[in-house]
N, C-alpha and C positions, 0 to 999 in steps of 0.2 A: 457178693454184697447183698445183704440181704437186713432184715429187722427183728431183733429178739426180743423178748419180754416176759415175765413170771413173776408168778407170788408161792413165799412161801409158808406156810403156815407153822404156827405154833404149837398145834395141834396136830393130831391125825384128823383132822376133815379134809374132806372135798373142795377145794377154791371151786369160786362162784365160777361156772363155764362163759355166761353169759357176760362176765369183764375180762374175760378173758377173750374171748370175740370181740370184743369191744377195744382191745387192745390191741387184737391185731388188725381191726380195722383202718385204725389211727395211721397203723404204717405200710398200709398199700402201696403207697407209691415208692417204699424201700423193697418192695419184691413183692411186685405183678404176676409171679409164674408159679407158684402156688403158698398153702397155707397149712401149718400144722398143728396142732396143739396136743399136747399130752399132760393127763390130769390122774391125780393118784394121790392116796394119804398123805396129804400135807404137802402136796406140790401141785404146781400148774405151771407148765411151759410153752411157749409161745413163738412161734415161728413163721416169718412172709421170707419167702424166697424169689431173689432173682438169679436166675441158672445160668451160672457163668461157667463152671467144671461139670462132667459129666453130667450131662440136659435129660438125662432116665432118670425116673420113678426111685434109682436106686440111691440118690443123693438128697433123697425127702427128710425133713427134718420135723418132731423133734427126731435124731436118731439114737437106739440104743443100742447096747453092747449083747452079745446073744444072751448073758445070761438074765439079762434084763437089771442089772446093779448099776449101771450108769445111762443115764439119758442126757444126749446134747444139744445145746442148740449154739449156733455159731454163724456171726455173721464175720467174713473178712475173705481175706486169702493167703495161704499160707506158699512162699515160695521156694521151700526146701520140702517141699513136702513129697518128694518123689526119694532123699536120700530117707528119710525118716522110715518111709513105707519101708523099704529096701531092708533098712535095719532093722526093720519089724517083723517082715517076713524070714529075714533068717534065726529071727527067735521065735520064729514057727506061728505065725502069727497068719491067718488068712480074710482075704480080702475079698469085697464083693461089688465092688465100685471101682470109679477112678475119682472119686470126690476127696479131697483133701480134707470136708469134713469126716469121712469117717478113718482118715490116717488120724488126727488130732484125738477122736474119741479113743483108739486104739492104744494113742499111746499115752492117752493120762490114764485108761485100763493099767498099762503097764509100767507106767514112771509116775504117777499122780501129779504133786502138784509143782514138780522138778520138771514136767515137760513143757511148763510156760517158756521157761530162762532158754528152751531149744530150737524155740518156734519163731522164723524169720519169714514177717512179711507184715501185711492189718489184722487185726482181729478184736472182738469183745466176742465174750465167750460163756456161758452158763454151763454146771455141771452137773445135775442131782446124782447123789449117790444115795440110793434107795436102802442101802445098808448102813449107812451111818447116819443115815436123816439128816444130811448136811448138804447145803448148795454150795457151788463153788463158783466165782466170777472172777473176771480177769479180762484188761486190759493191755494193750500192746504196748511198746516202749514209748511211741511217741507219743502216744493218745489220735491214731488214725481215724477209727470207730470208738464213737462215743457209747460209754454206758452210764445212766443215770439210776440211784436209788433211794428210795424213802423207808423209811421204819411203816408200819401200819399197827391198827391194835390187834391184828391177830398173828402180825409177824412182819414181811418183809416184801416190799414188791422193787423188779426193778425191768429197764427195760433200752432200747436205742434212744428212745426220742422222751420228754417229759411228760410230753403230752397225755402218753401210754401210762407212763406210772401214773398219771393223777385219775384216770380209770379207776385204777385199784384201791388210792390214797382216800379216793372224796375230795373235796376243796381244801386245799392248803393253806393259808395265811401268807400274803404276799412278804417278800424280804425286804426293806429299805434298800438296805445295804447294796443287793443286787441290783438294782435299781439307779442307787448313785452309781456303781460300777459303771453300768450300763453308759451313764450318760459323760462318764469321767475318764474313761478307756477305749469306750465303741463296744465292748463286748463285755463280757460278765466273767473274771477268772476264775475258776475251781478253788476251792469247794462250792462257792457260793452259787444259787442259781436264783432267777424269780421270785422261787419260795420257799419259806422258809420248811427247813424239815426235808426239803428234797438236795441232796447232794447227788453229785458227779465223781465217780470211781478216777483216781487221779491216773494217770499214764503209769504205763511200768509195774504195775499195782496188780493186786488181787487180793482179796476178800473170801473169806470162808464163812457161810455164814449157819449156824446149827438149829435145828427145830428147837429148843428149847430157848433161843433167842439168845445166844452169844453169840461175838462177830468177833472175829479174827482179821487182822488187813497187814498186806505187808508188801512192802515196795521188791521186787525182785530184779531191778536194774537200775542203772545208774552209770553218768559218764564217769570214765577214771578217773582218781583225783591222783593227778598228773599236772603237772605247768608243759607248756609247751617245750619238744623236743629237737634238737638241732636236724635238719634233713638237708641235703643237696637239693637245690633247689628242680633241676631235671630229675632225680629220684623221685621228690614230690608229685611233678607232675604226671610220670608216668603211673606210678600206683595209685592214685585220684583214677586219673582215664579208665586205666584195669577193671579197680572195681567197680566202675559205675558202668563199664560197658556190661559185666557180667551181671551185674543188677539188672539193665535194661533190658537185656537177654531174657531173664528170668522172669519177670513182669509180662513180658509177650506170652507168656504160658497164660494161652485159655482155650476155649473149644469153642468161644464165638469172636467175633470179626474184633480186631484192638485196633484202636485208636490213636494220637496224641492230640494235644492243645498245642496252641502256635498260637504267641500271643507276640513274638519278634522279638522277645528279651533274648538276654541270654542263657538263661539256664531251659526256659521250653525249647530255643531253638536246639539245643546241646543234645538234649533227650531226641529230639525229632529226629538229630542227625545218626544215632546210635543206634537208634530205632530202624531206620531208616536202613541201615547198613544190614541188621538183622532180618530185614522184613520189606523187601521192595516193595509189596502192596500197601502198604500202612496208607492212613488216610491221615489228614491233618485238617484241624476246624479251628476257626480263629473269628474275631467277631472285630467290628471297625465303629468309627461313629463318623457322621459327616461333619463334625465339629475335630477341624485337622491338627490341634493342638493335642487332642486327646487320644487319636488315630495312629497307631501304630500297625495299620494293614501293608502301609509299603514297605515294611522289612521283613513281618511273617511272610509276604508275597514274595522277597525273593529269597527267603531260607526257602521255602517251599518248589521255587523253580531252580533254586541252587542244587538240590537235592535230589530231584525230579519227581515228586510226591505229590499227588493229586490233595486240593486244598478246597477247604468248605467254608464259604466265609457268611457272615450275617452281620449288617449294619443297625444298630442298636438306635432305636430311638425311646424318644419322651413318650409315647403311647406304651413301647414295648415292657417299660418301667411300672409305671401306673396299670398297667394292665396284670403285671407278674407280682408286683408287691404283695397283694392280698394273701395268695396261694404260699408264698414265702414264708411271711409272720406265720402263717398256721404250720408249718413245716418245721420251721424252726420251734415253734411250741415256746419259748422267753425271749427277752428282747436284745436285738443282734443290732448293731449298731455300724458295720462294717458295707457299706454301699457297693464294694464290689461283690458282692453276692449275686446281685442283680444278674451285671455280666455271666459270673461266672453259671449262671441257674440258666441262660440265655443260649453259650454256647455248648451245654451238657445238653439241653433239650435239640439241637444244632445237631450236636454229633450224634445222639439216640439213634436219629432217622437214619444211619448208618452204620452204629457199631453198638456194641453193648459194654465195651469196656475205653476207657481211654488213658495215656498218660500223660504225668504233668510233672513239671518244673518243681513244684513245691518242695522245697528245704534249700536249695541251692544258695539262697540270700540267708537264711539263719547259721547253715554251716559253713560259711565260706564269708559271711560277713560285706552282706549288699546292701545295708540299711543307713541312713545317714545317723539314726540313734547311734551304732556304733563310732561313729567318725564325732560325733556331740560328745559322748562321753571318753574318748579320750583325750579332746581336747581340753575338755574340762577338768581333767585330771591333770593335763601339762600347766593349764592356764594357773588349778590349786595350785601346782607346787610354786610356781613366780611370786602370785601374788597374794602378800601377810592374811591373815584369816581375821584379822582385825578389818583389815579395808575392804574384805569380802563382805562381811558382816555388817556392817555400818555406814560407807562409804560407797560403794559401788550401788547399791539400792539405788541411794535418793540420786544419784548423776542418773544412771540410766533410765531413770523415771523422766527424764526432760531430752532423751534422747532421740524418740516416736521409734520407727522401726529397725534401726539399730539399736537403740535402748532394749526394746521387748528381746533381740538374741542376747544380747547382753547380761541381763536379767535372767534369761533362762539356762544361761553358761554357768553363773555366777550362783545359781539354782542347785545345781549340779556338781559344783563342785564343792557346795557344802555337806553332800551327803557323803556317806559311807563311800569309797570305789564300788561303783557299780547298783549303788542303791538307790539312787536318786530319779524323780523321776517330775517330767511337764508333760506341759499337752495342751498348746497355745490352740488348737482347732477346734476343742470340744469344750463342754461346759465343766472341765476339769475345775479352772481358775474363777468359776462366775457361779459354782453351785446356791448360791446362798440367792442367787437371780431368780434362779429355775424352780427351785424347790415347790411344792407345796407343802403344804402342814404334816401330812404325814410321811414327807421324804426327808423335812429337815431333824428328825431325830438321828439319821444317817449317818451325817456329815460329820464321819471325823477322819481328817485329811490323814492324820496317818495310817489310820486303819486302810482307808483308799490308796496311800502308795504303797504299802505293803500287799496288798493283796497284788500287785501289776510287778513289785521289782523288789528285791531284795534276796531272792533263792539261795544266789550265788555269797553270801556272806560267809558265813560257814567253809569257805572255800579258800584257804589263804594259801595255799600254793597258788591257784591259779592269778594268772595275769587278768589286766585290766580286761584285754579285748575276750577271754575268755569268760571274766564277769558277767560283760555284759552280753554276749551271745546266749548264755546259760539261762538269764532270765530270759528271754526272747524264746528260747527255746522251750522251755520247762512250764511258761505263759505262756504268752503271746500265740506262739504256736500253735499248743493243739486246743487254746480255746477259743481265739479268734480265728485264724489263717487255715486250721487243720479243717475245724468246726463248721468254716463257710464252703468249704469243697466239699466234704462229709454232707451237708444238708441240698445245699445248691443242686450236686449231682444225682442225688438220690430224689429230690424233687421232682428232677427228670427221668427217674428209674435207670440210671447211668452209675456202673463204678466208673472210679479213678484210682489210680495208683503213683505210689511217688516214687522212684527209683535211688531217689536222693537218700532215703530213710533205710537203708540195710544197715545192719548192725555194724559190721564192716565197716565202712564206710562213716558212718556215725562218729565210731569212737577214732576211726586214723585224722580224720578231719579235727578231730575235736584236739588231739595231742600236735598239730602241722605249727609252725612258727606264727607268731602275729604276723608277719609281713606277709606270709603268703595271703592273710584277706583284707591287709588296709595294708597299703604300701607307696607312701610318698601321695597319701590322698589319694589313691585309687583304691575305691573297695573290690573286694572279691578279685584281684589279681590272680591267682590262681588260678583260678575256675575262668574268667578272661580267656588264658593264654589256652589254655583246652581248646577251649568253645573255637577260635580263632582258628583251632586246625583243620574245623569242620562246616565253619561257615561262614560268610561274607564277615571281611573285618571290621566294615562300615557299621555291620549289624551289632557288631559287640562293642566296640569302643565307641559310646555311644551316650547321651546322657539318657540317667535313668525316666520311666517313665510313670513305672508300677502300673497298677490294671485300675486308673481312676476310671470315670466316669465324666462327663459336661453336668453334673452337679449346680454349678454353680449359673450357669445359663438358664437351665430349667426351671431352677427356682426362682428366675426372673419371670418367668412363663409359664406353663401349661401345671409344672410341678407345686409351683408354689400356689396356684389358683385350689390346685386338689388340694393339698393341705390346709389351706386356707376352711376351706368349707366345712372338713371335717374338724378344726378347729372351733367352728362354729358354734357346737355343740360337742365339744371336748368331754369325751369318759374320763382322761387321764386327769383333765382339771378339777372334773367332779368325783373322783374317785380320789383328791388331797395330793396326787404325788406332782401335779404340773403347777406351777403358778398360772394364776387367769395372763392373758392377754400377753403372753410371752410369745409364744408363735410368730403372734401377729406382729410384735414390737420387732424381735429378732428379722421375719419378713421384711419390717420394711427399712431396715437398714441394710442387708442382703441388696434389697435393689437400687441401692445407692452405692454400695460399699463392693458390693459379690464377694464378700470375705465369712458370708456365715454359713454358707453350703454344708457342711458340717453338724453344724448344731442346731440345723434345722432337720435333716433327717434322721437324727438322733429321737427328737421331738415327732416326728412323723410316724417313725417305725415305733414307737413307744406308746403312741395314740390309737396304732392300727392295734397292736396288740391288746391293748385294754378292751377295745370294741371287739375281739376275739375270744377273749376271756369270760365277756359281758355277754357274748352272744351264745357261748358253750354252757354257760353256768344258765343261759334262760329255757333252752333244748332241755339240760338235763332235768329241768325243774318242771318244764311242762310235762314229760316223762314218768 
């Protein structure tokens, strides 16, 4: 795991070295264990490494190929990378390392840009080929490792984090749009980011991009376009188990101490137990709050003594919050809106002091179908077909408006079921439904709500074999995914100079999941049935049939307290209000209905994280200036 970055020029010049230093500064805490760069006519490459595979001199990055025609830099890991070598070496190919970086470099030497569609496991990846004055960039299927890029006027810069490109950019012009996103989703979805001019390399994707400033981009995967296939339901479950055991397997490949997360659900404790079976020493970290609503330490605690796996626990509080937020906003470099970051940045710093890699849960509820969206929109699809689209339209509004809190589900059924299958989209906790509140003057040019549901759902239109529940998993997937859920473990961990790895995400795996019946992950109102019945073979039953809890946070207490006093203050003197994108005195109105109501926890740190950011922005663009 580590932090890439480059510019590349239009010309045969030298990139500036000194943004380029300055680039790889920004991502120190993406790889503490050394730094590389390599600069040449019309290129400059950038590399921080954290040494996860072969820890010698011989896995330095940038690296290049002997004859010097290709130079790499590559953050991720690749976990077939032992058969790849294999088949490289017998095409006479010689090796100098056990880094899986220099297997990748070898074999886009020898397959070019055919050996992305080969490579299973995380990655973003840069290429220069010195011979054809052309860079080459590439992202992983799901969008694991993020890569970001901007046009410049003398070519092209791109890098892990944003913060890195705007190094190279100069100051950008913020995005509205990103912006409403922000405050309308929790996160900002691809393409769009911050600013304007700076995109995000989609998943699955790669980019060619040539010194004389043409750019080439092309998606090189994608789930099958397949509807669901009739399976035995015991065949099901046994080929699931299969290949996630051998994923998990595969994942434990590294040369320093691995890890997992144990948060009690079901899909970490599942990985834990796999893991476990591979790896009696494995460690387990998992984090608690003393607010017991929100505390799911008493079922990590006995997955963990079920198991017999020594466990690392850390109970989160309001200091540990307010204390971590600032380093966050700057890590994350735009505005994230997702509050389990927090946690997750909390127990990655947790497990550090013990391991340099860890695994996690992550994908288990997207491909197997753990979300209540999914269980919303198919209801809404049964609910369309009952009832006339005249009385959806016209009549069901104004009843459920006199309803209160049965009305608002109501409403957002009836929401849902007027869109497209699978297109539809609410979001009763954020300022989705109230932007014209929030806005200021230079956010309300934004607001056009279709453009804002289209950026969050609609992927899967285009898709008319697939079924409902595969609609709507796809957007989840293809969104939601790697730009909120993938993006907050991606930053979070890396904040702590910690990989993470998902087991859930093998290709394998991906696509058998993707083709399994709808019932195997809603069945009779049980989500993720499937994956359930697994999980159940391997660890308390209690623990899995269970209601859900997801990885919230006491949000809503806080902001009664200690949270909402800090925001308050910095509200005070609000950048984001004076900078047009906040309206005046919204914090504070929203605040003080929060401590009557404890219903705005939400869209107050939306409001929060969007104010620190500005003050980060305010306070980078004052450095550079004194500078």
């Amino acid at each position: 795991m580590c932090g890439i970055a480059g510019i590349l020029m239009n010309q045969a010049a030298l990139p500036d070295v000194s943004v380029l230093r300055a680039m790889a500064a920004s991502m120190a805490f993406r790889g503490p264990d050394d730094e590389g760069i390599h600069v040449a006519p019309s290129i400059g490459l950038v590399h921080r490494r954290l040494s996860i595979r072969d820890l010698s001199s011989a896995g330095h990055c940038p690296m290049s190929t002997a004859d010097g025609r290709y130079t790499l830099v590559f953050n991720g890991e690749i976990y077939n990378w032992r058969e790849l070598r294999a088949e490289l070496e017998s095409m006479g190919q010689v090796f100098h390392s056990q880094s899986d970086t220099e297997v990748v470099l070898q074999a886009y030497n020898a397959w070019g840009t055919d050996v992305i569609a080969r490579l299973e496991g995380m990655f973003a990846l840069a290429v220069w080929d010195d011979q054809a004055g052309s860079l080459f960039l590439a992202r992983d299927r799901m969008g694991e490792k993020p890569l970001y890029y901007a046009r410049t006027d003398q070519g092209l810069a791109f890098s892990s984090s944003p913060s890195a490109v705007l190094h190279a950019t100069g100051p950008l012009p913020l995005d509205p749009m990103g912006i409403a996103c922000h405050l309308s989703h929790t996160f900002i979805p691809a393409t769009h980011t911050g600013w304007a001019g700076l995109r995000v390399l989609a998943p699955a994707t790669w980019l060619l991009a040539h010194a004389d400033g043409r750019i080439e981009e092309r998606r090189y995967w994608d789930f099958p376009r397949t509807s669901p296939k009739p399976i035995a339901w015991a065949d099901a479950l046994s080929e699931v188990e299969s290949i996630l055991d051998d994923s998990v397997q595969r994942t434990l490949d590294a040369d320093v101490e691995v890890g997992v997360f144990l948060s009690g659900g079901v899909d970490s404790s599942l990985i834990a137990a796999l893991a476990a079976r591979h790896n009696k020493r494995v460690k387990a970290f998992s984090i608690g709050f003393a607010e017991v609503q929100y505390n799911e330490l008493p079922y990590s605690e006995a997955v963990a003594k079920h198991l017999g796996i020594e466990q690392h626990v850390h109970i989160v509080t309001c200091d540990d919050i307010i204390d971590a937020l600032p380093h966050l906003v700057r890590q994350y470099g735009q505005p994230f809106g997702d509050a389990s970051a927090l946690p997750t940045y909390l127990v990655s710093r947790l497990a550090r002091q013990h391991a340099k890699v860890c695994l996690s849960g992550d994908g288990g509820d997207e491909l197997f179908g753990g979300y209540w969206r999914l269980q919303a929109g198919v209801y809404a699809a049964r609910y369309g077909a009952l009832v006339p689209t005249w009385l959806r339209r016209h009549a069901v509004p104004a009843v459920a408006s006199r309803l209160g809190r049965l009305g608002r589900r109501l409403d957002a059924m009836n929401t849902l079921s007027l869109a497209e299958a699978g297109s539809g989209y609410t979001n009763s906790e954020s300022w989705f439904n109230h932007l014209q509140q929030v806005a200021g003057p230079n956010l309300l040019p934004a607001l056009d709500m279709e453009k804002l549901v289209a950026a969050r759902v609609g992927k899967a239109t285009n898709r008319p074999e697939a079924s409902i529940v595969q609609r709507l998993l796809y957007d989840d997937i293809q969104i939601q995914f790697p730009d909120a859920l993938l993006a907050k473990v991606d930053v979070a961990s890396m904040a702590a100079s910690l990989e993470v790895r998902e087991p859930f995400l093998t290709p394998r795996l991906l696509e058998f999941a993707w083709g399994l019946p709808d019932h195997t992950k809603l069945k009779w109102g049980n989500r993720k049935a499937l994956l359930k019945e697994i999980a159940a073979r391997h660890v308390p039953r209690d623990v899995v049939y269970r209601p859900k809890m997801g990885f919230a946070s006491p949000l809503d207490k806080w902001f009664k307290g200690e949270l909402g006093e800090y925001g308050a203050s910095l509200f005070e003197h609000s950048v984001a209000v004076a900078s047009g994108y906040v309206a005046p005195g919204i914090f504070e109105t929203t605040l003080a209905r929060h401590r009557q109501s404890g219903k705005e926890a939400t869209r107050l740190w939306l409001l929060l994280w969007l104010e620190l950011w500005f003050r980060t922005q305010q306070a980078e663009a004052d450095v550079k200036e004194a500078l």
